[in-house]
C-alpha atoms as one frame of an Amber mdcrd trajectory, in Angstrom:
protein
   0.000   0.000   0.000   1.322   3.465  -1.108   2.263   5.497   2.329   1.773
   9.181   1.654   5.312   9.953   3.086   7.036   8.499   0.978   5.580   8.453
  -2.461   7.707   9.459  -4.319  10.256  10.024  -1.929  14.281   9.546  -3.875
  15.656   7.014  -1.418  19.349   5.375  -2.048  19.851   2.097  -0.673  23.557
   1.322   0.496  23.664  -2.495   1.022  27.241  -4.025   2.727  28.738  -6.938
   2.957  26.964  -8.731   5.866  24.926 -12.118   5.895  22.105  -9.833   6.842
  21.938  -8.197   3.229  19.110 -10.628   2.728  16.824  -8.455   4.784  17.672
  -5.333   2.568  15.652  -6.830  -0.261  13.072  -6.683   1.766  13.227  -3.889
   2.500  13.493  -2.580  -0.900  10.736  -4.126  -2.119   8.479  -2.548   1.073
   9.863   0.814   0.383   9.180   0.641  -3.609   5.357  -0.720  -2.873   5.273
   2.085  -0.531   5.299   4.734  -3.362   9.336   5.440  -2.693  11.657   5.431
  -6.060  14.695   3.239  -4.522  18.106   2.934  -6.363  20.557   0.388  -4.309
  23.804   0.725  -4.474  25.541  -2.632  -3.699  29.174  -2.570  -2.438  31.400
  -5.448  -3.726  31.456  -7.721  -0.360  27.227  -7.526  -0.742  27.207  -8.869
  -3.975  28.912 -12.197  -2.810  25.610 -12.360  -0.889  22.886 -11.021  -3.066
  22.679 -10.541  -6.621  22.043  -7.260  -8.586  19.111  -9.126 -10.520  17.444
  -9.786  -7.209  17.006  -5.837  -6.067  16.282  -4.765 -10.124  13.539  -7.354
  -9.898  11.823  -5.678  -6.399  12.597  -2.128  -7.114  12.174  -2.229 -11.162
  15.290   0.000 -11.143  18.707   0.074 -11.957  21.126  -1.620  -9.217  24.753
  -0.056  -8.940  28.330  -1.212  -7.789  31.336  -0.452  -9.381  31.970   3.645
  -9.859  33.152   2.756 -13.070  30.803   1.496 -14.415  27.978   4.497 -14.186
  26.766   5.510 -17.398  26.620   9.244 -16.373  28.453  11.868 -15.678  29.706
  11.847 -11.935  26.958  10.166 -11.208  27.639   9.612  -7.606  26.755  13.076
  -7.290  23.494  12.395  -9.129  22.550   9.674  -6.169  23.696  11.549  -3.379
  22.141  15.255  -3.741  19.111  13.781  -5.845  18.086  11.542  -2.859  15.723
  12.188   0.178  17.376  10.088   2.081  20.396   7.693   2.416  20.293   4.482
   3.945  23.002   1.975   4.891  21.703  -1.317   6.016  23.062  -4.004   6.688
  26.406  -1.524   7.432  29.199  -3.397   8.438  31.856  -2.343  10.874  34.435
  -1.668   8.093  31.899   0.075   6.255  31.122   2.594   9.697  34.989   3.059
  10.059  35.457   4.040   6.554  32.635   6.157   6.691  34.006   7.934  10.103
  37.529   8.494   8.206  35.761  10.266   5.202  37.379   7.056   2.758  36.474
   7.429  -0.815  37.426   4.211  -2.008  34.170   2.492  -3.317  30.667   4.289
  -4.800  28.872   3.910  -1.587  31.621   5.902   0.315  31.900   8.477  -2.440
  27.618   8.847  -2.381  27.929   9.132   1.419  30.258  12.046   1.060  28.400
  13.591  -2.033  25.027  13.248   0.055  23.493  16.581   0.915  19.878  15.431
   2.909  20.203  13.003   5.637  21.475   9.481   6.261  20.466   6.545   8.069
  22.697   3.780   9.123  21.423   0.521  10.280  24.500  -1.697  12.132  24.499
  -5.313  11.844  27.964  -7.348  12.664  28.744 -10.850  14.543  30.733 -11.472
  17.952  31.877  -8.727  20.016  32.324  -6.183  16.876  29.854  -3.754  17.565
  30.613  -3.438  21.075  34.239  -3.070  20.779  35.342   0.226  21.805  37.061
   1.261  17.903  33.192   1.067  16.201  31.569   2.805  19.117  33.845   5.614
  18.832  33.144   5.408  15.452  29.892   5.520  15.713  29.805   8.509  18.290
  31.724  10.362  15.734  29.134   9.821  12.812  26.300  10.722  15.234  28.276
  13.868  16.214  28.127  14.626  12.697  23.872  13.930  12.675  23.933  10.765
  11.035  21.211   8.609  12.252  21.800   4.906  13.694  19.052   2.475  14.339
  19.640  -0.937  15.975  21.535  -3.468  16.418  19.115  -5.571  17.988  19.749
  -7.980  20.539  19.669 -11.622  19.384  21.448 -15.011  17.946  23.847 -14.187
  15.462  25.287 -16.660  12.114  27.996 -17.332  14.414  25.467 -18.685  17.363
  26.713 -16.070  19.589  24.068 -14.229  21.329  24.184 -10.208  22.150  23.922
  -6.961  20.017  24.445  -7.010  16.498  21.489  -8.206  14.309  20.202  -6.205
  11.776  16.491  -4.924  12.630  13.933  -6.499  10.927  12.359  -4.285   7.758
   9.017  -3.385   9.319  10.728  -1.273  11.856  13.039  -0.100   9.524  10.674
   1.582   7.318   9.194   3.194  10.540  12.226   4.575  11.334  13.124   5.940
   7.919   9.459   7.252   8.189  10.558   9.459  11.490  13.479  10.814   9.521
  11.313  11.566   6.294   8.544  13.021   8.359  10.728  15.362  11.244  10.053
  18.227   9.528   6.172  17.907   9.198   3.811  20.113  10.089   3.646  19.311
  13.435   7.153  19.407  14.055   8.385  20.259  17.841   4.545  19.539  18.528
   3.246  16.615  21.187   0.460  15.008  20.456  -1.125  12.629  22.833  -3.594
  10.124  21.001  -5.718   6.573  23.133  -6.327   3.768  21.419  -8.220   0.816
  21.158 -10.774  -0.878  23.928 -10.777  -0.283  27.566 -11.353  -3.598  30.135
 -13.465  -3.508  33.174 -12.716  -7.326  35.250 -15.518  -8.580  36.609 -13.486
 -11.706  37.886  -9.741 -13.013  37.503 -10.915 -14.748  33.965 -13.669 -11.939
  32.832 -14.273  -8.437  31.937 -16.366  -5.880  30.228 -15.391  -4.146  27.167
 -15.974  -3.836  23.224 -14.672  -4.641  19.327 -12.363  -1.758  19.433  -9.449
  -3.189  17.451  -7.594  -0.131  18.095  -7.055  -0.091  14.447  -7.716   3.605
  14.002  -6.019   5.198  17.363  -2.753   3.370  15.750  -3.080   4.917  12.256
  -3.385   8.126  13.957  -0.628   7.834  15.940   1.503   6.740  13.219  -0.025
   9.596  11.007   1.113  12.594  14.039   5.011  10.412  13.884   4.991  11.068
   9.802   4.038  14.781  10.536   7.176  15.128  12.928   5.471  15.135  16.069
   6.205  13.887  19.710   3.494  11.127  20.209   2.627   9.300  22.958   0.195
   6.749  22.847  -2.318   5.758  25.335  -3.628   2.208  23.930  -5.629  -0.118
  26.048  -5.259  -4.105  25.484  -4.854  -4.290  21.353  -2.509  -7.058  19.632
  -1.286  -4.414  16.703   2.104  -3.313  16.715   2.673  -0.141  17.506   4.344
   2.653  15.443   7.890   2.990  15.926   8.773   6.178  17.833   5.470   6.202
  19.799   6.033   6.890  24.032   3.744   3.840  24.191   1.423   4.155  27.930
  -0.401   0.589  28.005  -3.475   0.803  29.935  -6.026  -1.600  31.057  -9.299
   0.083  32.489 -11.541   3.216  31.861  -9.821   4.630  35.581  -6.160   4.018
  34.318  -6.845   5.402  30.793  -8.205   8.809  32.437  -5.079   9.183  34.646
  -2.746   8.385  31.974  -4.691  10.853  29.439  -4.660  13.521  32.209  -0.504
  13.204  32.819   0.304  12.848  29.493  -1.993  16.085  28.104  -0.094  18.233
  30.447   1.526  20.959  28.435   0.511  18.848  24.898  -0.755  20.529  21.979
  -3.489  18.270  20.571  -5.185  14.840  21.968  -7.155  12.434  19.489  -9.452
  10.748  21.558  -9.927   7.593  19.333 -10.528   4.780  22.053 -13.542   3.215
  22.892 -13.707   3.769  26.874 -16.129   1.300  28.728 -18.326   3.950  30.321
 -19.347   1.505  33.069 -17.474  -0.534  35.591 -18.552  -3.594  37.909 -18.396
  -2.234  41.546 -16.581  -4.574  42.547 -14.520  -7.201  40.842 -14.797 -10.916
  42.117 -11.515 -12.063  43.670 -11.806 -15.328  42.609 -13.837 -16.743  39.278
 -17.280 -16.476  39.453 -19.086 -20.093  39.597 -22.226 -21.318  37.913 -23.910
 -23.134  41.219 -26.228 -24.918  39.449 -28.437 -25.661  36.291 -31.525 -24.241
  37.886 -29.804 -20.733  38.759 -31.490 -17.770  37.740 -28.749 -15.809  36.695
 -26.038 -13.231  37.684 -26.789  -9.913  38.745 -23.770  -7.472  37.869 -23.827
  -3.821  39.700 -22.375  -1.305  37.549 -20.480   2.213  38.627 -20.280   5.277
  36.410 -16.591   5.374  35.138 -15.056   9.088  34.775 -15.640  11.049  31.818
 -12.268  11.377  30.304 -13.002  14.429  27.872 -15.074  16.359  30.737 -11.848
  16.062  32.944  -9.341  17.355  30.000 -12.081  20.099  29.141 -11.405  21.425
  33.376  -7.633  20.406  32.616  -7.765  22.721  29.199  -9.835  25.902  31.095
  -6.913  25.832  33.949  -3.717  25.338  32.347  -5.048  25.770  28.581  -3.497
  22.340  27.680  -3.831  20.515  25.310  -4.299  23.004  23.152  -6.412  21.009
  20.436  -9.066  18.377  21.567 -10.474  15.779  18.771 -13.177  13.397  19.766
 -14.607  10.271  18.448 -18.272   9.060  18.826 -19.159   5.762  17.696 -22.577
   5.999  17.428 -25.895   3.127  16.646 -28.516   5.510  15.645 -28.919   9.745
  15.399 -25.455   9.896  14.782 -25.403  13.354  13.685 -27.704  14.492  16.875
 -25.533  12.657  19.657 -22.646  13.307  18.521 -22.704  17.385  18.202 -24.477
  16.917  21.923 -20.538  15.173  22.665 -18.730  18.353  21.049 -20.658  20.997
  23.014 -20.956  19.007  26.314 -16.761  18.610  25.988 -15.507  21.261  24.759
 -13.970  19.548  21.917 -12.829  20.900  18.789 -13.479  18.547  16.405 -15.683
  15.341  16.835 -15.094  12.395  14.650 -18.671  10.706  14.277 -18.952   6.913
  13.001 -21.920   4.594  12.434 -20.035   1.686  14.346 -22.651  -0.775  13.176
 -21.475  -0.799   9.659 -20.487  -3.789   7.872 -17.963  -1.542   6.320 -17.118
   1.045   8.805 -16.063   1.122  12.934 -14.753  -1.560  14.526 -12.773  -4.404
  13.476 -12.292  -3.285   9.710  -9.580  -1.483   7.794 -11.928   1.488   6.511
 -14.016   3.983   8.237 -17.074   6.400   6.954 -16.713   9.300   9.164 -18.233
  12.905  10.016 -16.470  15.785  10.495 -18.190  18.333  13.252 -16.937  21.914
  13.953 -16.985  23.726  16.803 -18.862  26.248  14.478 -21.103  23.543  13.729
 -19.624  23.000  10.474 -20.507  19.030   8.877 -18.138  17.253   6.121 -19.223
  14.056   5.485 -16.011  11.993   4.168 -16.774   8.970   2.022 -15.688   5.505
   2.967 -11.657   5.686   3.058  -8.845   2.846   5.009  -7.998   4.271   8.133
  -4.497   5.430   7.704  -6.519   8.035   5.092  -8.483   8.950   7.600  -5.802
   9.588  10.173  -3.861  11.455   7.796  -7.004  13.895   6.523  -7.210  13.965
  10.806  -3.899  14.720  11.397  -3.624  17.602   8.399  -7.043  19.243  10.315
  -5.430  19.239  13.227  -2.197  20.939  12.097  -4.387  23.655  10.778  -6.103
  24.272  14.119  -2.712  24.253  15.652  -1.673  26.579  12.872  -4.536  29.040
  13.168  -4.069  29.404  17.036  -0.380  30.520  16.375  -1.877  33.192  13.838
């Protein structure tokens, strides 16, 4: 799926001479369905591990290795001030010192000095090498010159050894070349605070109230905030997604611990999306052990069920004291009148924006990958958006948002 950030986007891919190069076509390919326009550049140690053919076949573009054999004029200068970004992985530890020494001895090297936008370096080496004291004080040096690093992980190398050194996997690669695409976003040097996904009330050890919130939407929004260069952190009851890379991630459990968690975490923030679905009721009292069926003939269970505490009223008193957040977005997942409940949410709250969705929707709400959303304005203004996947949604969110934000400073 094309991701707005980086269609488009001129990335050069540096690929070393590490077992881990496999992983880089990977990564290629995600970057190129992405929307990005990648050219790899494969040093002479990498192609002993991968071919040329095999990153021309995921990327549909020309694959380079020896500086000689460019058919263009200084064309490492071409591929490193044409490009958006540069990215070294796997990078080697020979390839980090040579890079620290300013050595000019293969086209990677000279691309890496040519390269005027920013570069990304992604370590991966066996045994002790990354931890010896010669590649960290490499490595300081490069990130004293603002190159990023991401990684090594922590794992079982080719050698069997076990510590730092693998190569991160490509998923949370592209996330992190998404926070370097996206730093200078419109909501750059801005925190956003977004929730996310169900809430869980226990009524025993083994049960609990809640709902279908999948969380599916609070994470595209987060995500969508991260590729607009903001600080996020997310508030996300129990979901199985992964997470954005470069979220503050805040895992909550119930209604009570998603309040004081939004409440911290809004303090001096300048916009909260509040996307989750927050059980407004709670048992009174949770069984300490599981709750038994006695017998066939019982009647039932009677449940007794306490108000839990209106998250947007408290950050509406939190934003007429201290005038934090600045922004407030809320969602209403609505059954019926829609339209009528949900501008009764925006005045009641305060709220700047309210998203309104028909959560029983085949198509829309919970549990899907699109949404069919409403747009309400404090000045009672109504756009009705037409069915759209979520991360479309969260972007179009995200871009209203920055405008708000935007309007305030004028």
């Amino acid at each position: 799926m094309t991701i707005k950030l980086l269609e488009d986007k001129q990335i050069v891919l540096g690929v070393t001479g590490s077992i881990a190069s496999y992983k880089a076509v990977d990564l290629a390919s995600r970057l190129t369905q992405a929307g990005a326009a990648v050219e790899v550049i494969l040093t002479e140690a990498a192609g002993q591990f991968v071919s040329p053919v095999t990153f021309r076949s995921v990327t549909g573009r020309p694959v380079h290795g020896d500086m000689w054999d460019l058919d263009e004029h200084i064309g490492h200068v071409r591929l490193g001030e044409a490009a958006d970004l540069l990215v070294i992985a796997p990078a080697t530890a020979h390839t980090i010192a040579k890079m620290a020494h300013g050595l000019a001895d293969n086209l990677l090297m000279v691309t890496v000095l040519a390269a005027r936008r920013p570069v990304l370096v992604a370590p991966a080496m066996d045994g002790g090498m990354y931890e010896h004291q010669a590649t960290q004080a490499n490595i300081a040096l490069l990130k004293s010159r603002d190159v990023t690093f991401v990684g090594p992980a922590v794992g079982r190398m080719a050698s069997g050894l076990v510590g730092p050194g693998r190569l991160l996997e490509p998923p949370e690669l592209v996330g992190h070349i998404r926070l370097v695409l996206g730093r200078d976003g419109s909501l750059a040097g801005r925190k956003v605070v977004v929730t996310a996904g169900p809430t869980r009330e226990p009524l025993d050890p083994v049960r609990f109230l809640s709902n279908r919130s999948s969380g599916r939407q609070g994470l595209a929004l987060a995500q969508a905030a991260l590729d607009a260069g903001a600080s996020v952190t997310l508030i996300a009851g129990p979901i199985e997604a992964e997470v954005p890379v470069g979220v503050e991630l805040v895992p909550v459990t119930t209604a009570v611990e998603m309040h004081d968690a939004v409440i911290s975490a809004t303090t001096g923030s300048d916009a909260l999306l509040m996307s989750a679905a927050v059980s407004d009721f709670r048992p009174t009292s949770a069984a300490e052990h599981k709750i038994k069926k006695k017998s066939d003939a019982d009647e039932g269970l009677t449940i007794h069920l306490d108000r839990n505490p209106d998250i947007l009223e408290a950050v509406n008193k939190l934003k007429s004291r201290t005038g934090f957040p600045k922004i407030t977005i809320g969602f209403a997942a609505e059954t019926q009148n829609a339209l009528e409940h949900g501008r009764g949410k925006l005045q009641r709250k305060g709220l700047d924006l309210i998203v309104i969705n028909d959560v029983s929707a085949a198509d829309a709400g919970f549990a899907v990958e699109t949404n069919r959303v409403t747009i309400l304005g404090a000045a009672d203004q109504v756009d009705n958006w037409p069915l759209l996947d979520k991360s479309t949604v969260a972007e179009r969110l995200i871009g209203l948002a920055a405008q708000l934000l935007a309007d305030q400073r004028d």
